[in-house]
N, C-alpha and C positions, 0 to 999 in steps of 0.2 A: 784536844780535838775541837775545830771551830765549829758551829751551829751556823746555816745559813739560816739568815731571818729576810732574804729581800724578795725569795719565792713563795708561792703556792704551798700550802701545806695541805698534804692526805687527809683527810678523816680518820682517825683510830680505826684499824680491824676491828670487826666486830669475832671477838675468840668462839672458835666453835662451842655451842653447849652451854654458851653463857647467855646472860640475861640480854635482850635488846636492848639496846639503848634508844631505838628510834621510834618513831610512833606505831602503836599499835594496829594492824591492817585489820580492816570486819570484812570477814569474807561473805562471797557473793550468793545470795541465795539462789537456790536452782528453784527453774519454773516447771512445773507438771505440766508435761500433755498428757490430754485428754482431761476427762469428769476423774473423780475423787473417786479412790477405791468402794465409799461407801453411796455414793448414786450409781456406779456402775452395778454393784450386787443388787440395789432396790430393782434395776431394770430389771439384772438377768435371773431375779429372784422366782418370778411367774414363771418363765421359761425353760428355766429349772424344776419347778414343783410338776410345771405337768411333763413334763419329760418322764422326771421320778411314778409318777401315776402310770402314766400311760406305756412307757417303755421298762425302763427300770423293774419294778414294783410286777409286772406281767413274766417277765425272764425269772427271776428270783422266784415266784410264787412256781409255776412250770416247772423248775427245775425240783422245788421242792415235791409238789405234786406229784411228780414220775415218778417218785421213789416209794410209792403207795399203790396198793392195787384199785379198783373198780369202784368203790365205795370210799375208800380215803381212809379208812380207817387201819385195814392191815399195811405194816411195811414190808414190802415186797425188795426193798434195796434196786441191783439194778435188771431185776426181773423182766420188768418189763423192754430194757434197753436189748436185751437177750431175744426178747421173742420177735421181734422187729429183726434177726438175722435167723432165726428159726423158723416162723411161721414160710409155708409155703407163698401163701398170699403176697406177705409182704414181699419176700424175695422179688414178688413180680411186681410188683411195685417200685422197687429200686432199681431194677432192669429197666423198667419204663423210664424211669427218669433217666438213667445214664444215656439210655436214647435220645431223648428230649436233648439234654447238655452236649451230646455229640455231634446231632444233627442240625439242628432247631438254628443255634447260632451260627454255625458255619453256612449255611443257605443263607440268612438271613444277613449276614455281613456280604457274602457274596452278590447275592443280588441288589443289596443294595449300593456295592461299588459298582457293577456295571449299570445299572438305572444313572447313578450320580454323573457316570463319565460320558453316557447318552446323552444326557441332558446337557452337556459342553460341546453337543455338535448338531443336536436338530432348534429348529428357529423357534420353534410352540414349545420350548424347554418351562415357559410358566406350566402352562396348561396341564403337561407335562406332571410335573412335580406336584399339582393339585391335587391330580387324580390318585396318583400312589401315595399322597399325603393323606387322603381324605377318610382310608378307615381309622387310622389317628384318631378320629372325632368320634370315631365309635367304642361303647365302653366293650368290654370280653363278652357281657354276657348278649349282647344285642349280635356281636359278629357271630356267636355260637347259635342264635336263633337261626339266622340266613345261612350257616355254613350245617346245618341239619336240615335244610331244605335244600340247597346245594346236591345234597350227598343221598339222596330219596333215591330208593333204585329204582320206582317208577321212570323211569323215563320221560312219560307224563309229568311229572311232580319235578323229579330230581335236573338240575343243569348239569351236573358232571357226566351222567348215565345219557342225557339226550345228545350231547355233543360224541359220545363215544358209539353211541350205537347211530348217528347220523353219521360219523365218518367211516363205519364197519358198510353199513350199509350201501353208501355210496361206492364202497369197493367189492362188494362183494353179489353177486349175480342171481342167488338162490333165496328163493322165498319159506321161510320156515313153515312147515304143516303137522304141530307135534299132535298124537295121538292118530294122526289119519294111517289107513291102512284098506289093503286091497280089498275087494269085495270076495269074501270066500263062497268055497261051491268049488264044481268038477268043469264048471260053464264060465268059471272065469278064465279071462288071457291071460291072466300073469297072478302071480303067488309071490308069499314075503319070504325072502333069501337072506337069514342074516341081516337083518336090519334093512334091507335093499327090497327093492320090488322088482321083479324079472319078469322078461316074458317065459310062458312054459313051453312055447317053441321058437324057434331061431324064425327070426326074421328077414325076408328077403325082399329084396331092393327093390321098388316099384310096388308092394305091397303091404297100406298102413296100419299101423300098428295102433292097439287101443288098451289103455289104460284107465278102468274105472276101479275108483279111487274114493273110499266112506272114510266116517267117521272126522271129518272136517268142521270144525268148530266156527258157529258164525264170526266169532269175534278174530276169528284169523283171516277170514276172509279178502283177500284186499279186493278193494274200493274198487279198483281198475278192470274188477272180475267179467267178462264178458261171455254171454250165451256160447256153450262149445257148441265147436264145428268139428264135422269129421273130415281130417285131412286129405285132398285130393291123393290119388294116385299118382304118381307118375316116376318120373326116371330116377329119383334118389330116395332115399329112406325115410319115411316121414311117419305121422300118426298122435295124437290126440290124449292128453294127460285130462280129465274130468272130474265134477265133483257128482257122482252117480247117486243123484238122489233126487227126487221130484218131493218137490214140497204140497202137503195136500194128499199123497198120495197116488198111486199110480206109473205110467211111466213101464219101461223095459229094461230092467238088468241089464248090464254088459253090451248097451245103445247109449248111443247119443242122443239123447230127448230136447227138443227145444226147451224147453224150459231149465234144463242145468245147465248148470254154467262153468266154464273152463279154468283150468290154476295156473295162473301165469307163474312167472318165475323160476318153475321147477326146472331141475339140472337134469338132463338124459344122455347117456349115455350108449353109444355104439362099441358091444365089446365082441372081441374077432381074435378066438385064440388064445382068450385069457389075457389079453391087452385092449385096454383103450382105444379104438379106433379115429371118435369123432367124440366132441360137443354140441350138446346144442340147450338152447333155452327155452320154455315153452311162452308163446308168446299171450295176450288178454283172453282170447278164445282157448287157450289149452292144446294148439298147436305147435310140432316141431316139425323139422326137417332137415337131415343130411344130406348136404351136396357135395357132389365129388367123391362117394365113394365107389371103392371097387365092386363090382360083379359078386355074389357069393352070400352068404346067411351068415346073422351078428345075432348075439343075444341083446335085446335095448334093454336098461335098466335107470331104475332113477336110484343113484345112490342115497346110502342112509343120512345124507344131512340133510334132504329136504326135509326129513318128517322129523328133523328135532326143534326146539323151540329155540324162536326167532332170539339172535345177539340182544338182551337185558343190559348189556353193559357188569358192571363192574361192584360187587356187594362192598362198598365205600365204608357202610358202617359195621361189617363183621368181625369177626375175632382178627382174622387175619391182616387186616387193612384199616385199623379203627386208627390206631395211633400214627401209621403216616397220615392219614386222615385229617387229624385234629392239627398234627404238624405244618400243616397244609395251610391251614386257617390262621395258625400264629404268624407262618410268613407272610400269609396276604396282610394281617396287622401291621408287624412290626416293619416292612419291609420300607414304608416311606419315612419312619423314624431313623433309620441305618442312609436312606439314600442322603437326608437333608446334613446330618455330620458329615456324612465323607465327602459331601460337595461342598460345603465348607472347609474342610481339609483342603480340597481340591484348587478351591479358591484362592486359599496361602500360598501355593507352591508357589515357587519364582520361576517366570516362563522364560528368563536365560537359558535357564538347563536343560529344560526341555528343545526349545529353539538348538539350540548347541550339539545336543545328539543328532538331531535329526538334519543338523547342517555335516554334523560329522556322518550321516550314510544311516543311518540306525533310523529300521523301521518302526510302522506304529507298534506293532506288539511287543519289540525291543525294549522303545521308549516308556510303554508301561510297565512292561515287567521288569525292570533291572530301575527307571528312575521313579516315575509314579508310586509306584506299590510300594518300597524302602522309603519316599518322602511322606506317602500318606500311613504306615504304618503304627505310628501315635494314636493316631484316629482310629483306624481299622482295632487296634487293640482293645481302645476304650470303648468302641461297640460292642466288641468280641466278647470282652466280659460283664457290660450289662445284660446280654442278651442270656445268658450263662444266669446271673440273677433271678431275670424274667422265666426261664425256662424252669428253674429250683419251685420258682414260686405259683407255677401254674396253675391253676384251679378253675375256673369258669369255662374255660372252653372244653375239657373233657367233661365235668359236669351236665356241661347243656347239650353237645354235639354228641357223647357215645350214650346210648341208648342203655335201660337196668340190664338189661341181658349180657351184656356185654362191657360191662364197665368194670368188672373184676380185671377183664384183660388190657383196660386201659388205663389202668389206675395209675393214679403218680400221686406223692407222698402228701401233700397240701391235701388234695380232696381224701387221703385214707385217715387225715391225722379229724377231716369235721368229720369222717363217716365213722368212728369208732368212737366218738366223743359223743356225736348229738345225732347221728342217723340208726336209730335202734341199736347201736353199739352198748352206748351210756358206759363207757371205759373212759373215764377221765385222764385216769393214770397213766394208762398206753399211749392216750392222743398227745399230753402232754412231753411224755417222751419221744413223739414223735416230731412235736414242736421243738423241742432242742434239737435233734436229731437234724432236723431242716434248718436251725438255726447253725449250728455248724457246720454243715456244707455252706451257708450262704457268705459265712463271716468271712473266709479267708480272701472271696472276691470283692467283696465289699471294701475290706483293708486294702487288696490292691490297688483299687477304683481310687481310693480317698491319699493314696501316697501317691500315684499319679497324678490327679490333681493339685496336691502340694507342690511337686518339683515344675509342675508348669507354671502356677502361680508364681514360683521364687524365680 
């Protein structure tokens, strides 16, 4: 076999598994990003100890504590976790909150999507968003100050009570006279009926009828009061509602005296038959009169709401009405917090899609409900459950706004876990079970909170 010697020759394979023959390669060193595992930990070292202090160190010591009664010293196990679904009190206390979690945030997400999507169609949308931004800058317990003067049933005092009894009044025709009632005797015209004041004989048309009227408190008095007059005679039913009392003394029973003076307001009525005939009002002097009835005799009476006390409005801070109440005040808080994310939300959308419905025929409530609401729903969720957070963790505003009386009925768990620990309770054991207790409702929203923010970050 000949050998060609006039070509190229190969390099020997190198046999698998065998020694190199060629130069030896120094591999490449890899470069670190970032600081070196040990200046990272000197940073996050401080940030760690007080985490451990302050967060850490507070859960563990709590959890230990519950399992101890009032003094710390008996083990009670989970005794106290037991009496937090036993004691009556508490029960109402977790009913408050479930309240709070059900309501609180749903208003408060709502209102602030429609605020947000206002604010994308009036021109003063700064102004706007200031003004529902601005309790933001107010801490709980300063909103709970104003939202307790808010809520004062005086009417005087209270804004919610004077708005309520300013629009009661403007609709309504009848001046309140509680405690007033007819002048008794054999000599008076009229007598109390069931709560009403009647005349004790039928009245006939062209001649007026007179109603003296005690026991009228100055402070009911209105303003507007003017000297009674007694009502002319003539062709329809009239006659004279009074406050029959002469100041000083003196004067004629069951007369009209110049010096008293007439009740405006009062409601009288023309009854003929056991039905309602006529209305009428009495006017500054304590005059009425029916026009346009028929020929024939009516019993007049004032019915029994003149003489009950005047519309007070609405007991804001009672058993009944504490906790929508206080609910009331979180929404006015949190509600420019809710508006300024979802108008951020609002801002992402892509206005193709919207443009595009509404070129395809799809009205505005269309266009909100089916594209708006399904694009802003990211947002709307992540309000939905801090407000769920906030709501767990209330404490300030039932504190300051419901009053001692009444603050068993509006209790929520945050304010029962200080009130049992350091308000004449001195139950350590229980408060701190009440403290996990709140810590576990809080945790699983919180975890939601903090996985949402991951997958948007990725």
């Amino acid at each position: 076999m000949t050998e060609r010697l006039d070509g190229p020759q190969d390099p020997p394979a190198q046999v698998a598994g065998g020694p190199s023959t060629g130069p030896a390669e120094t591999p490449r060193k890899q470069r670190r990003l970032g600081p070196s595992p040990t200046v990272a930990i000197v940073f996050l070292l401080p940030a760690a100890l007080l985490l451990g202090i302050w967060v850490v160190y507070p859960i563990v010591y709590s959890i230990f504590r519950s399992l101890f009664d009032s003094t710390g010293s008996g083990f009670v196990g989970l005794g106290n976790y037991a009496m937090i679904f036993s004691d009556q009190g508490m029960l109402t206390t977790i009913r408050n909150n479930l309240i709070w979690v059900v309501v609180a945030p749903i208003v408060v997400t709502t209102i602030g999507l429609i605020f947000a999507v206002l604010t994308e169609r009036i021109r003063w949308a700064t102004a706007f968003k200031l003004i529902v931004f601005m309790p933001m800058a107010v801490s709980l317990m300063a909103a709970g100050v104003v939202f307790r003067l808010v809520y004062e049933e005086n009417p005087d005092k209270g804004l919610a009570n004077a708005i309520l009894t300013t629009v009661h009044d403007t609709f309504s025709s009848s001046q309140g006279y509680p405690e007033a009632r007819p002048r008794e005797g054999d000599q008076s015209p009229v007598a109390l009926q069931g709560g009403a004041v009647v005349t004790k004989q039928p009245a006939q048309v062209g001649t007026p009828v007179l109603f003296p009227i005690v026991g009228v408190k100055p402070e009911v008095m209105p303003s507007n009061a003017q000297p009674a007059k007694a009502a002319p005679a003539g062709d329809g039913l009239s006659g004279t509602v009074w406050f029959d009392f002469t100041q000083g003394g003196g004067g004629t029973n069951n007369a009209v005296d110049a010096s008293e003076r007439g009740l405006p307001g009062v409601t009288v009525e023309a009854v003929r038959d056991g039905q309602v005939a006529a209305t009428a009002t009495t006017a500054d002097d304590g005059t009425f009169r029916f026009d346009g009835l028929p020929q024939g005799s009516y019993v007049v009476r004032l019915p029994q709401s003149n003489f009950e006390a005047a519309y007070g409005g609405l007991t804001w801070l009672g058993p009944a009405l504490i906790t929508p109440a206080i609910i009331g005040a979180f929404v006015w808080v949190w509600a420019g917090f809710a508006m300024v994310l979802i108008a951020a939300g609002l801002a992402a959308i892509p206005r193709d899609a919207l443009e595009a419905a509404r070129i395809d025929g799809a009205t505005e409530w269309q266009v909100f409900r089916k594209i708006t609401v399904p694009l802003l729903s990211p947002v709307l969720l992540v309000v939905f459950v801090t407000m769920i957070i906030n709501t767990l963790k209330v404490f300030d505003l039932v504190f300051i706004i419901a009053p001692p009386s009444v603050q068993p009925q509006a209790n929520v768990i945050a304010l029962e876990m200080w009130r049992v620990s350091f308000q004449g309770g001195n139950n350590q054991g229980l408060g701190s079970a009440l403290a996990i207790f709140l810590l576990i409702l809080v945790l699983p929203f919180m975890i939601m909170n903090i996985r949402r923010f991951r997958r948007g970050d990725s």
